[in-house]
N, C-alpha and C positions, 0 to 999 in steps of 0.2 A: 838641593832642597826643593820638594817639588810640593807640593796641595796644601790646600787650606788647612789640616789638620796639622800638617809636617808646621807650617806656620806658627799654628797655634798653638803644639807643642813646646815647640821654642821659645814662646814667649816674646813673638818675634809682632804678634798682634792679635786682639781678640776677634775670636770667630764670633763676637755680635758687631765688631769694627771693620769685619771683611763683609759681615753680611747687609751691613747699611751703605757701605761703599759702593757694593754689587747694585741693590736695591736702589739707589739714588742716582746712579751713572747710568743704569736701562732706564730708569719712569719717567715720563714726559711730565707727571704730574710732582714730578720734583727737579729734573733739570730743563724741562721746558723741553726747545725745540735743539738742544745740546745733548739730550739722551739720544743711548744709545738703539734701543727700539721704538717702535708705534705705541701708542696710546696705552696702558697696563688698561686690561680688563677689571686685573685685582685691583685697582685706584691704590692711593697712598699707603706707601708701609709703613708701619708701625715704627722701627725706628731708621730714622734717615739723617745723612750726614751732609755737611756744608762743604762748600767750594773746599775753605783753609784746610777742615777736618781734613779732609780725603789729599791737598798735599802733604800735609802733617804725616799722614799713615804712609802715604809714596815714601816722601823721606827716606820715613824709619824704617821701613820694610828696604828700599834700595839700601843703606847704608848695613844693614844686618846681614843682605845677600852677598856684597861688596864684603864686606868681614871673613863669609861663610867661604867666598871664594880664595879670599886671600891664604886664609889656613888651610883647604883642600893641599894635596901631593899634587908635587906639583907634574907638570902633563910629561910622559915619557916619550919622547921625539925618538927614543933608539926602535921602537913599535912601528914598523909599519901598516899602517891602516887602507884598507880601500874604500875610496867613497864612488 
């Protein structure tokens, strides 16, 4: 399962719950000096999410990934592969 869309397809989480996540975890002017970038030029986003929120969505997003994987075929070891 790979992008935000694939995500949001699934029902796995809304793409305005990944975009305040995003949004909140870069802007200084919402997690302080715990973001992940400098200062936002654009100041606060319109909607932003809290500490709990964004584990809440970790959670649900790891436990859906964990599912996704479970039911994937499982890996063919007779294959050999070069890395």
């Amino acid at each position: 399962m790979r992008g935000e869309k694939n995500i949001a397809a699934e029902g796995w989480a809304t793409t305005d719950d990944m975009n305040a996540f995003r949004t909140s975890a870069n802007n200084t002017s919402v997690s302080g000096d715990d973001a992940r970038h400098g200062i936002s030029k654009s100041g606060c986003p319109k909607k932003t999410m809290r500490l709990n929120e964004a584990e809440h969505l970790i959670e649900g997003l790891t436990a859906h990934w964990l599912e996704y994987k479970r039911r994937e075929k499982p890996y063919d070891t007779s294959v050999k592969r070069h890395l």
